[in-house]
C-alpha positions in Angstrom: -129.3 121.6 101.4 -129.4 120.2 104.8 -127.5 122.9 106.5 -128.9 125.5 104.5 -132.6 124.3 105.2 -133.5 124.8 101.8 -135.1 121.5 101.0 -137.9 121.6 97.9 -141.1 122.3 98.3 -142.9 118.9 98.1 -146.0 120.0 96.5 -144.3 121.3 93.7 -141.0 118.8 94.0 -140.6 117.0 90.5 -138.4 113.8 90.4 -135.3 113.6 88.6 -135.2 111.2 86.0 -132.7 110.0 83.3 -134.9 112.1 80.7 -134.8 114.7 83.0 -130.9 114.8 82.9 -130.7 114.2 79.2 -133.0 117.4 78.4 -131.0 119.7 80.8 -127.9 119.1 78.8 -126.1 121.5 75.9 -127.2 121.0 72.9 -125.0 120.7 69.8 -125.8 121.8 66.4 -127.0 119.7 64.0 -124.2 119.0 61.4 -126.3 119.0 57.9 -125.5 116.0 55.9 -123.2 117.0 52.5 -125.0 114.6 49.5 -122.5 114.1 46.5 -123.5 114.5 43.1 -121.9 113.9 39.6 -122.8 116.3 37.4 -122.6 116.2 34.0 -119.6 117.0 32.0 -120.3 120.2 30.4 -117.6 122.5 28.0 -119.3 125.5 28.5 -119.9 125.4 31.9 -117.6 128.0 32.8 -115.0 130.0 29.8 -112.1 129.5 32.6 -112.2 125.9 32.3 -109.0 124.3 31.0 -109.9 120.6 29.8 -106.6 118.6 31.4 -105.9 115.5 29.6 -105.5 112.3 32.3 -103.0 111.0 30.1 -100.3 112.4 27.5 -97.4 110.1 25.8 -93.9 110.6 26.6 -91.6 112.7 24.8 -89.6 110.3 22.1 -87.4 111.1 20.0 -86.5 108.5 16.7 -82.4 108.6 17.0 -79.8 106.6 14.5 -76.9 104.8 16.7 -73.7 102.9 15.8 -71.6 100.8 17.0 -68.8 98.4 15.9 -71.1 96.0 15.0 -73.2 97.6 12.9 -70.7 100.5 11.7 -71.9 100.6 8.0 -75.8 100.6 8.3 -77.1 103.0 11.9 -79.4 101.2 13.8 -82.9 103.3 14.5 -83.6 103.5 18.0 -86.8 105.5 20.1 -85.2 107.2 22.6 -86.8 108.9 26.0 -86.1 112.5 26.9 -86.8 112.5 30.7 -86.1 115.6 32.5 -86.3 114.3 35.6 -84.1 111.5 35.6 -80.7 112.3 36.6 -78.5 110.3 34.2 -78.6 108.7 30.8 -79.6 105.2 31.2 -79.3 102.8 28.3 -80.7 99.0 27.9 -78.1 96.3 28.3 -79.3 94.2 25.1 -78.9 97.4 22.7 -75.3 97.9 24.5 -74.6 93.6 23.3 -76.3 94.7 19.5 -74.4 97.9 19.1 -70.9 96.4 20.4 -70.1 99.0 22.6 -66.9 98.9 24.9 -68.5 98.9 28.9 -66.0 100.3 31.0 -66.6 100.6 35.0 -68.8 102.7 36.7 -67.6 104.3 39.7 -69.6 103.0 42.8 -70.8 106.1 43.8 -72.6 106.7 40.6 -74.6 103.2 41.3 -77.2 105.8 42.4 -80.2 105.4 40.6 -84.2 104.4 41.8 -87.7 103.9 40.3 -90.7 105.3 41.5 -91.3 103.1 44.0 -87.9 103.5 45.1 -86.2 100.1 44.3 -83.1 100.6 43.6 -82.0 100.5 39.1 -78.7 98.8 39.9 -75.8 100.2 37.6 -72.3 98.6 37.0 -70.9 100.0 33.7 -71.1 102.3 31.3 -71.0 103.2 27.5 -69.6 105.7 25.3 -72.5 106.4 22.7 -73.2 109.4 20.3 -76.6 109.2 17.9 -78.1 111.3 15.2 -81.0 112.5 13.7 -81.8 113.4 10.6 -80.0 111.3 8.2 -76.7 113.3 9.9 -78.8 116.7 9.6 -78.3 116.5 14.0 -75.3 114.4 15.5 -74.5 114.6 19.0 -71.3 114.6 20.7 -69.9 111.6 22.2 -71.5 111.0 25.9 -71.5 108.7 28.9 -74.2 106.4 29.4 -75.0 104.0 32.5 -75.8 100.8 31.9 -78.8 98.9 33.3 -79.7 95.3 32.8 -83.8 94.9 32.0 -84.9 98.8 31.5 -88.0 99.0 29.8 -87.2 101.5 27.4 -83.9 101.3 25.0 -82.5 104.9 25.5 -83.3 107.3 28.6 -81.8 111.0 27.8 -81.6 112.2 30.6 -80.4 115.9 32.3 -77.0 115.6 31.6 -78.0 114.8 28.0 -80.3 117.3 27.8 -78.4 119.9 29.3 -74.6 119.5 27.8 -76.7 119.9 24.3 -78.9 122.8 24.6 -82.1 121.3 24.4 -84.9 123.1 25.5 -88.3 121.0 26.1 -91.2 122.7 25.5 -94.2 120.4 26.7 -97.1 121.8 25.4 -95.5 122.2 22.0 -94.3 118.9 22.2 -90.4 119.9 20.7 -86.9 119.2 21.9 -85.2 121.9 19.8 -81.5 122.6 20.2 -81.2 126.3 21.0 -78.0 126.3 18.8 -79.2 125.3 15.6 -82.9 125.3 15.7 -83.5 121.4 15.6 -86.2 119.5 16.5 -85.7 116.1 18.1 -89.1 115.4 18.4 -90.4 116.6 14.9 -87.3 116.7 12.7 -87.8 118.7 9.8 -88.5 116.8 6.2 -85.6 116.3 4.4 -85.9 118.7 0.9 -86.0 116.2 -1.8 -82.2 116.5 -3.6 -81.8 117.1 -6.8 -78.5 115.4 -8.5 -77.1 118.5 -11.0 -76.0 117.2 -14.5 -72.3 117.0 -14.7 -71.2 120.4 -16.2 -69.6 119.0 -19.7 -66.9 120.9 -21.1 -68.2 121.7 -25.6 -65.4 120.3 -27.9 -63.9 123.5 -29.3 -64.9 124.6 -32.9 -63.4 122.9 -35.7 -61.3 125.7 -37.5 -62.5 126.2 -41.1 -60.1 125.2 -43.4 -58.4 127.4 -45.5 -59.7 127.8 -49.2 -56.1 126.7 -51.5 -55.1 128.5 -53.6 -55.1 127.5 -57.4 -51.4 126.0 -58.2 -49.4 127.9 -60.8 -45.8 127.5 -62.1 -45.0 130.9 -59.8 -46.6 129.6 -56.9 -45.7 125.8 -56.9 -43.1 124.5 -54.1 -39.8 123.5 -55.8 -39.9 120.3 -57.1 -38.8 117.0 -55.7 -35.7 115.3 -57.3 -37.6 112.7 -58.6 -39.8 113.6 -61.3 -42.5 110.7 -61.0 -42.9 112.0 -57.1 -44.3 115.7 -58.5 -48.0 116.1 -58.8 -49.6 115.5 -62.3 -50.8 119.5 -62.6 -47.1 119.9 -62.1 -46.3 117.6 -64.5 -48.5 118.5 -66.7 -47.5 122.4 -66.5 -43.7 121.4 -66.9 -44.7 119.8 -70.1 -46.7 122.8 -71.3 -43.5 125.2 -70.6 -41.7 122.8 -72.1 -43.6 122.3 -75.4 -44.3 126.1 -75.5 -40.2 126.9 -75.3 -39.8 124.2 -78.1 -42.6 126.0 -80.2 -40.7 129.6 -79.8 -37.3 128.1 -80.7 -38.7 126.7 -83.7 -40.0 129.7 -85.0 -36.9 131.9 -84.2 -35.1 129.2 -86.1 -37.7 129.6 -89.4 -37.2 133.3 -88.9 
């Protein structure tokens, strides 16, 4: 302002003060403050409103499994059908009560984790197959890992679930085998059986005897060669003949 002489007029010179400054500056908008509220649950607040449950049980099916230990009587076990685990996973107790043979898993199929990550370490593995059903469903025979404290007794996992055709329909809640129609998770009710009477072959119809004949001299069978062995009627017609032949010889003889 010096070298361009143009210094403020002093009777109409105002001071600068920190106000002053503060005023002359660009001012931003006020932001409005957002205010929360919980409303109150409503169903017919809107008719595209889907009600989403927080929570929904697993998917368990009620399986029969054997082993050499219990090879007469199938021991009833709840099994987990877990499409997102990678591998069939069984507890290690129901592996000792069953008796199954372990045999050893290949290191590089040690390769299971939780949730949080930590490792599910895996050493051995089972050959298992289960049914349903009283028999109605069997499985074939599969692989199973082997971990030591798993919450649950079974896990059927992908491999499970895809080498026997089971589709999973969540919101029906069924694990039905595409093959054959079955229903892990319902099983249909057995229909009550009904045992059939044994089929029992009638004795065959007594033949009616035969009405004999009355027993004359011309129809008698030749007689024996002992006399006291013929029938009396015999006898007794013998003696008649005999008698009457006497009788006609005496009268030719009186002639």
């Amino acid at each position: 302002m010096k070298n361009s002489n143009t210094w403020p007029d002093a009777a109409t010179y105002t001071p600068l003060t920190l106000e002053t400054a503060n005023a002359a500056k660009p001012r931003l908008a006020t932001a409005v403050p957002l205010i929360s509220r919980i409303e109150a649950y409503d169903d017919d607040t809107s008719d595209s409103y889907m009600d989403l449950s927080l929570t929904s049980p697993h998917l368990v099916a009620t399986l029969d499994a054997f082993g050499p230990n219990i090879a007469d009587f199938p021991l009833s076990i709840r099994a987990l059908l877990d499409i997102s685990c990678p591998s069939t996973v069984i507890n290690n107790e129901l592996v000792d009560h069953l008796g199954l043979k372990r045999y050893p898993l290949p290191p590089e199929e040690d390769n299971l984790s939780s949730l949080s990550e930590s490792p599910l370490s895996c050493k051995e593995y089972v050959k298992l197959r289960v049914r349903s059903g009283n028999g109605a469903w069997i499985s074939g025979t599969f692989r199973v890992k082997v971990n030591v404290g798993l919450p649950v007794e079974l896990i059927l996992g992908m491999p499970f679930l895809s080498a026997h055709h089971l589709i999973i329909d969540t919101h029906a809640r069924t694990a039905i085998d595409q093959h054959v129609g079955y229903d892990l998770i319902s099983p249909p009710t057995p229909l009550p059986t009904t045992k059939e009477k044994p089929h029992v072959t009638p004795p065959p119809t007594p033949k009616k005897p035969k009405k004999a004949r009355p027993l004359t001299f011309e129809n008698a069978p030749p007689p024996t060669l002992a006399g006291y062995l013929l029938p009396q009627p015999i006898m007794a017609m013998v003696r008649d003949r005999i008698e009457s032949l006497a009788y006609q010889e005496l009268l030719a003889q009186k002639d």
